[in-house]
Every structure is written in structure tokens, then in C-alpha cells.
C-alpha positions in Angstrom: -78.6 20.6 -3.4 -76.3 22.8 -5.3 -74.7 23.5 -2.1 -74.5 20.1 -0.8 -72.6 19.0 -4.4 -70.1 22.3 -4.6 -69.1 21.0 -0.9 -69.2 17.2 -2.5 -66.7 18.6 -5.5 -64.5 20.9 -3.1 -63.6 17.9 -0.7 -63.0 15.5 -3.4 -60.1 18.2 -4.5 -58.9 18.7 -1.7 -58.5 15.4 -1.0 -56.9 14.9 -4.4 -54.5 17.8 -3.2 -53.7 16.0 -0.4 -52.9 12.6 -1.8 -50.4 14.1 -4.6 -48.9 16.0 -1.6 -48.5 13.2 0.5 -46.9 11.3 -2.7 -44.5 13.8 -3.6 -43.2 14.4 -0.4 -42.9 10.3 0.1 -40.6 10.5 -2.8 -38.3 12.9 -2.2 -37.8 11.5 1.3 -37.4 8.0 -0.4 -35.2 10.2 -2.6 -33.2 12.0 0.1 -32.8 8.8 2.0 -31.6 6.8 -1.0 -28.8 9.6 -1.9 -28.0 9.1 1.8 -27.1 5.2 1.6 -25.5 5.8 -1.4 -23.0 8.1 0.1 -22.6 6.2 2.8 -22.0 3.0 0.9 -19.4 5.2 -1.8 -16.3 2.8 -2.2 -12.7 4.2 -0.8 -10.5 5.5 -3.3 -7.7 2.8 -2.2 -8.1 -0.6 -1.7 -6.2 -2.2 1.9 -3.4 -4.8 1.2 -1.0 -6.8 4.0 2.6 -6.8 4.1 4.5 -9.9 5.2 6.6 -8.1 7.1 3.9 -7.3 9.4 4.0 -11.3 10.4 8.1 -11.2 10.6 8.1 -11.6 14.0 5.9 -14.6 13.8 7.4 -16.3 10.6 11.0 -15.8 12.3 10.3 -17.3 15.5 9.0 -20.6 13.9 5.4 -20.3 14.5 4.4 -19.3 11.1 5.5 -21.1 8.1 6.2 -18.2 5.4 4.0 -20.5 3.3 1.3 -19.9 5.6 1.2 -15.7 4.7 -1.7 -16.5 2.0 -3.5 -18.7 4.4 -3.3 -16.4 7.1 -4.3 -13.0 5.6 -7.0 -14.4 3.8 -8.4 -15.4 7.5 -7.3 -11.6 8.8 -10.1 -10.8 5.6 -7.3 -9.2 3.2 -7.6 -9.9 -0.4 -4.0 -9.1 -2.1 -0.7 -9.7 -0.1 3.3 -8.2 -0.6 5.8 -10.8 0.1 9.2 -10.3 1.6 11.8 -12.1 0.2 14.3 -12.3 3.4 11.3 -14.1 5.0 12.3 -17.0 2.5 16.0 -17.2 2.1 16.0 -20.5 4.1 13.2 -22.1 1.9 15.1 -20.9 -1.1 18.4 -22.5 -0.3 17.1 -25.7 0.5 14.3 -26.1 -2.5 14.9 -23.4 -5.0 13.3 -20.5 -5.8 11.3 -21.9 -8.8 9.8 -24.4 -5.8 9.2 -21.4 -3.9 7.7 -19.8 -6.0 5.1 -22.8 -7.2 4.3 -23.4 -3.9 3.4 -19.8 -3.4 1.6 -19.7 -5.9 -0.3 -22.3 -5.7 -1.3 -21.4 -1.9 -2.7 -17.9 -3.1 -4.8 -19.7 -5.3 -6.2 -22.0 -2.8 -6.8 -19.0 -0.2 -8.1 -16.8 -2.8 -5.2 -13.8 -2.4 -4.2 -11.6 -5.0 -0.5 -11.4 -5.1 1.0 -7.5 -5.9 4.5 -7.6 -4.9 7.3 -8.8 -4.1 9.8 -6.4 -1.4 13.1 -7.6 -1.9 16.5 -7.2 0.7 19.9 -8.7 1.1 20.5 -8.8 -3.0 23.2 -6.1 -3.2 23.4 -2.3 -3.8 21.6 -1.1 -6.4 23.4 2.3 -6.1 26.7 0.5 -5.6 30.1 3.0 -6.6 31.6 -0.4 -7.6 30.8 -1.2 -10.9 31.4 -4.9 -10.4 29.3 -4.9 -7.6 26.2 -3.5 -8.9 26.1 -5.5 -11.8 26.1 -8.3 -9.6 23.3 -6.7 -7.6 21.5 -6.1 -10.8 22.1 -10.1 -11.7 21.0 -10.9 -8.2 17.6 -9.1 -8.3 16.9 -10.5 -11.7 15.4 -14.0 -10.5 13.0 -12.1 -8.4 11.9 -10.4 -11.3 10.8 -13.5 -12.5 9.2 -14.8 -9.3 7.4 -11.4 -9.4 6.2 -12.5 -13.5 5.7 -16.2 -12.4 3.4 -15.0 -9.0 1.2 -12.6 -11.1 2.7 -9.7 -9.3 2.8 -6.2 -10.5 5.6 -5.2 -8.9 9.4 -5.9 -7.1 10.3 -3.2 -4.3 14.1 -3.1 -3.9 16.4 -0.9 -2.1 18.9 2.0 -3.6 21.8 1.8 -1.3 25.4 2.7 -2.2 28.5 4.6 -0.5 29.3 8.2 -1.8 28.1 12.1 -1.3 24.3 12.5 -2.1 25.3 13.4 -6.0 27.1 10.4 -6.3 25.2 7.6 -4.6 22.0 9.6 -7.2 24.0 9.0 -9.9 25.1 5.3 -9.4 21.2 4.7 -8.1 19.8 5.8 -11.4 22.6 3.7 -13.2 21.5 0.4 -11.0 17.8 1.2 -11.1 18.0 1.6 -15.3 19.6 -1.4 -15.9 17.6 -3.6 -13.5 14.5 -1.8 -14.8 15.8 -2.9 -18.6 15.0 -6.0 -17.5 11.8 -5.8 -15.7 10.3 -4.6 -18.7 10.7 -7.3 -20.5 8.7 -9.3 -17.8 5.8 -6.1 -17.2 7.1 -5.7 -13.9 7.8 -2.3 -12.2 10.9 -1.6 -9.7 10.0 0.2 -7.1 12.0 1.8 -4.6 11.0 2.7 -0.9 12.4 5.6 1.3 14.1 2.6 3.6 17.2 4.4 5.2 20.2 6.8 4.3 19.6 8.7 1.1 16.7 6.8 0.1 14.8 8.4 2.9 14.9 12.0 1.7 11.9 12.4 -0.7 14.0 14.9 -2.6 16.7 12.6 -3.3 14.8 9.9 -4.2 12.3 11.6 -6.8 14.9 13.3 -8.4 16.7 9.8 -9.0 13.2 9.2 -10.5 12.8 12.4 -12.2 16.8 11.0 -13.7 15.6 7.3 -14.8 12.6 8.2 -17.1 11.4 4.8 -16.8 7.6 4.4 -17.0 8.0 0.8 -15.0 10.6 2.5 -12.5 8.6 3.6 -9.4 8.6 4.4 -5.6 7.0 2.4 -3.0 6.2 5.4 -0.1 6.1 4.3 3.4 4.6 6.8 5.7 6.8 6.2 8.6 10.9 5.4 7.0 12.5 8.8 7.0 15.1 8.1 9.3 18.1 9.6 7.3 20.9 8.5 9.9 20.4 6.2 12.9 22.1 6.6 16.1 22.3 4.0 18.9 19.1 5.8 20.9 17.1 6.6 17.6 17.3 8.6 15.0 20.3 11.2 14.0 19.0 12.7 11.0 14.7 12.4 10.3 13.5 13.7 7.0 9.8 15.1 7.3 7.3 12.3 6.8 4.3 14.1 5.1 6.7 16.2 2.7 8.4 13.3 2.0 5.7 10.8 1.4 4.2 14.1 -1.2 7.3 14.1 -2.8 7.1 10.4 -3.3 3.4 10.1 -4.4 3.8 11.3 -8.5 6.2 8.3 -9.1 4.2 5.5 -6.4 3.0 2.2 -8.3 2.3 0.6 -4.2 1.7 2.7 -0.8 2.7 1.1 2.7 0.9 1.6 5.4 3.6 2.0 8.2 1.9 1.6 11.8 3.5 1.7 15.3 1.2 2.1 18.3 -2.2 3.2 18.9 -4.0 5.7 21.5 -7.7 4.9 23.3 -8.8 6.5 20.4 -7.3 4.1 17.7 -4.9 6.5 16.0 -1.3 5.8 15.5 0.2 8.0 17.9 3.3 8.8 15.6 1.5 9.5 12.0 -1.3 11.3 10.9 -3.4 8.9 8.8 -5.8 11.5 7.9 -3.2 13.9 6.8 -1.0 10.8 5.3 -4.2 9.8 3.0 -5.5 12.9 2.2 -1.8 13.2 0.3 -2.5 10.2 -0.7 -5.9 10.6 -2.3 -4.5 14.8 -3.4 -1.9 12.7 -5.9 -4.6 10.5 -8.0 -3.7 7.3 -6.3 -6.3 4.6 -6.0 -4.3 1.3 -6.0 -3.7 -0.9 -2.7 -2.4 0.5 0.7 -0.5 -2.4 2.8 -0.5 -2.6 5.8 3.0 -2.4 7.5 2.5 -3.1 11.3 6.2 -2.8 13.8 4.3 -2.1 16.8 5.2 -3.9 20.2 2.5 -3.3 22.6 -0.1 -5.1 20.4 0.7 -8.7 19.1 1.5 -8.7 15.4 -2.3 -10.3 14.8 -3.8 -7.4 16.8 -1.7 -4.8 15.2 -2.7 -5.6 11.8 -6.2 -5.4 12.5 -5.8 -2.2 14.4 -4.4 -0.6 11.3 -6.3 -2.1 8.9 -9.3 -0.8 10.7 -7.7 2.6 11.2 -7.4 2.8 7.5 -10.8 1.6 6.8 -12.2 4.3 9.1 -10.0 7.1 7.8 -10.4 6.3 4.5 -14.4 5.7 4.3 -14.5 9.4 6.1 -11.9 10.9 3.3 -13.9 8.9 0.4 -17.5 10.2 1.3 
């Protein structure tokens, strides 16, 4: 009988043993598998943007109504959007740009877009060696300043053009980008400028013109794919290098774009690196919106932003985890 209840007590442990066991090792895989998801599920250190631009083609040929840019990102699934003010300069001569601008508004509100910037062309040189002239640049960028304030934008991107050696056009560039900066301040915009041809597109040149203005709302805007220096009729004369430059870039960058061209079976551009272009990226601190910036031609414009926008998403999800 003693026997019989020593076996009794030893199989009850055991079995004891057993459950607690079977517990422990449920947890941890519950555990393991929950640290798992949660790595996979880790949010990307940048958030994915579109740039007008991308939908030039479209809005230029008549298709597209420019007003339509909120509408039709927010069906491409994009949340925030970067206008281009050329893309306008018909609707702004005939209604105003305080029309414009309400109307603009008022369509990112309905499609539930975030407005971040405004890039702005054809307003003068902003590294002009006429004095005269870049004042009147500075005037002429001034009422998009205030489109930027009125649209809830963080940011205008501009260009700093001008005529003279690369000391001079520096000098006249922090001159143009100082005063028009002045301004912006007063609203709680930034200036940004992007490497967008001649000087501008050496990431040398253009950070020491930032290093030179000491603005905190002075910025750049890096594009990962304009360092063409000087064109020539079959391409491009003079190409500063695109990772060194967008590096260069990256301490002073308030808004990244997201330059795309064409894509292999694969679904990488087959002229940039993404990973090597985000991991400088993500190396600098940066965790604001990327745009997407699509100038292919084998791909429709629709398709093209997709493409990249997915090229991001993968790239980035696989540098974020």
C-alpha cells in the first residue's frame, strides 16, 4: 500500500512537472512570437509624401486639373502632398493667387491631405549679381510665402540661381536666401533650397551657402537624383556624385525628394541606390516625409508613382526593422 501511494505521489509530480513545463515553454513561444510581430510591424523612420511634379505631365497636357493633385493622391493612398507653383501660373493669372490658394485649400481638406510644401520656379534669381534683380526675386517669392502660411505648409522650396564664379554666385545666394528667409520667419515658414542645376547641384557649394546664412528656417530640400552640374545637348557635361552630395545635404534638409527614373524586373530604380540613398538618409537623424519625385518614361506617370512609392516602402520597412 505504501508502494502503491509513493507511485500515486511520484506521478502526480511529475505530472505537475510537466504542466509547468508545458506552460513556461507556451510563453516564451507566445513571447518570442509576439517580439516577432512587433518587429515586423516597427514603423519606418520616414513617412512617404507625393510631389506634383510627378503628375506634370498629366496636369500640362489638360487631363488633370492642378486642382485635382489633392484628389488624386489621396486615391494613389498618400497622406501629405508638395505643390509646384509653375503647375498653377495659368490659374493664378486669371483668379489670383489668394483664389488659388482657398481653393487649394479647401480641396485638401475635403480629400483629407496634409499640405507640406510649396516648390516654387520662374520667380527670379535668388543668387542674382544684380542687385535690382534679386530684390525683385526676393519680392516675387514673398506671396508664396504666404500661400505656404495660408495652406498650412511648413515649407517653400526655391531655387539659388545667379551668374558669376562659384565664390560669387555663394556670396549673392546667401545674400538672396537671408533676406527672403527674413521674411519667412515672420510667417514660420522654412526656405529650402534643392540641388536643381549649376552650382546648386554641388553639395559642397550648397551647404557651405548654408553653413554662410545661419538661419535656423533656411534649409535644403535633397533630391537624390539632380546633380547634373552642366548639361550638354546629349546629357550631362559635368555630374556631381549623388550619394556624397545628397550626405552633404542631409545636416541642413527640412524635406527629402524621392527622385525616380526607371525600374528593373526586380523593382529597383536602375539609376539610384535607394538602399544606399536611405540609409544616408536615416545615418543623418531624419524622420520627416520623403516625396515621391517620378520623371520616368517607360511607366505612365500613375504607374511610376506607385512603383516608387512601393520601392520606398520596401526599402525602408527592411532599413527600419
Amino acid at each position: 500500500m505504501k508502494l502503491k501511494q509513493s507511485l500515486y505521489n511520484t506521478t502526480g509530480v511529475l505530472i505537475i512537472l510537466s504542466l509547468l513545463v508545458f506552460s513556461a515553454c507556451k510563453k516564451t513561444k507566445e513571447n518570442t512570437t509576439a517580439a516577432i510581430t512587433q518587429k515586423e510591424e516597427q514603423p519606418m523612420f520616414f513617412k512617404i509624401s507625393l510631389a506634383q511634379w510627378s503628375l506634370h505631365k498629366k496636369i500640362g497636357s489638360g487631363k488633370m486639373s492642378p486642382f485635382d493633385f489633392a484628389k488624386e493622391a489621396n486615391a494613389l493612398g498618400f497622406e501629405a502632398i508638395e505643390y509646384v507653383s509653375g503647375l498653377y501660373n495659368k490659374e493664378v493669372k486669371e483668379l489670383g493667387i489668394d483664389a488659388v490658394v482657398e481653393r487649394l485649400k479647401a480641396e485638401s481638406e475635403k480629400h483629407g491631405v496634409k499640405n507640406l510644401l510649396i516648390m516654387v520656379d520662374g520667380e527670379g534669381n535668388l543668387a542674382s549679381h544684380d542687385e535690382d534683380e534679386l530684390n525683385s526675386a526676393v519680392e516675387n517669392h514673398k506671396k508664396w510665402v504666404d500661400a505656404a502660411k495660408a495652406l498650412g505648409c511648413h515649407s517653400i522650396r526655391v531655387n539659388a540661381h545667379g551668374k558669376g564664379t562659384y565664390d560669387e554666385v555663394l556670396e549673392q545666394a546667401v545674400t538672396g536666401l537671408t533676406k527672403l528667409s527674413e521674411y519667412a520667419k515672420t510667417k514660420g515658414i522654412n526656405v529650402l533650397v534643392e540641388n536643381h542645376g549649376g552650382f546648386t547641384s554641388n553639395g559642397k557649394w550648397l551647404a557651405t551657402v548654408m553653413e554662410k546664412v545661419t538661419m535656423p528656417n533656411c534649409g535644403t530640400l535633397p533630391d537624390f537624383g539632380n546633380f547634373c552640374i552642366k548639361r550638354k545637348s546629349d546629357g550631362c557635361a559635368d555630374e556631381y556624385d549623388k550619394y556624397k552630395g545628397v550626405e552633404e545635404l542631409m545636416p541642413y534638409a527640412k524635406a527629402v525628394s524621392a527622385k525616380s527614373y526607371d525600374f528593373d524586373d526586380q523593382g529597383n530604380d536602375i539609376t539610384i541606390d535607394y538602399t544606399k540613398m536611405l540609409q544616408i538618409v536615416k545615418a543623418a537623424g531624419y524622420t520627416g516625409y520623403i516625396g515621391v519625385e517620378y520623371e520616368g518614361s517607360k511607366l505612365s506617370e500613375r504607374d511610376g508613382i506607385l512603383a516608387t512609392k512601393k520601392l520606398l516602402l520596401r526599402v525602408g520597412k527592411e532599413l527600419s526593422n
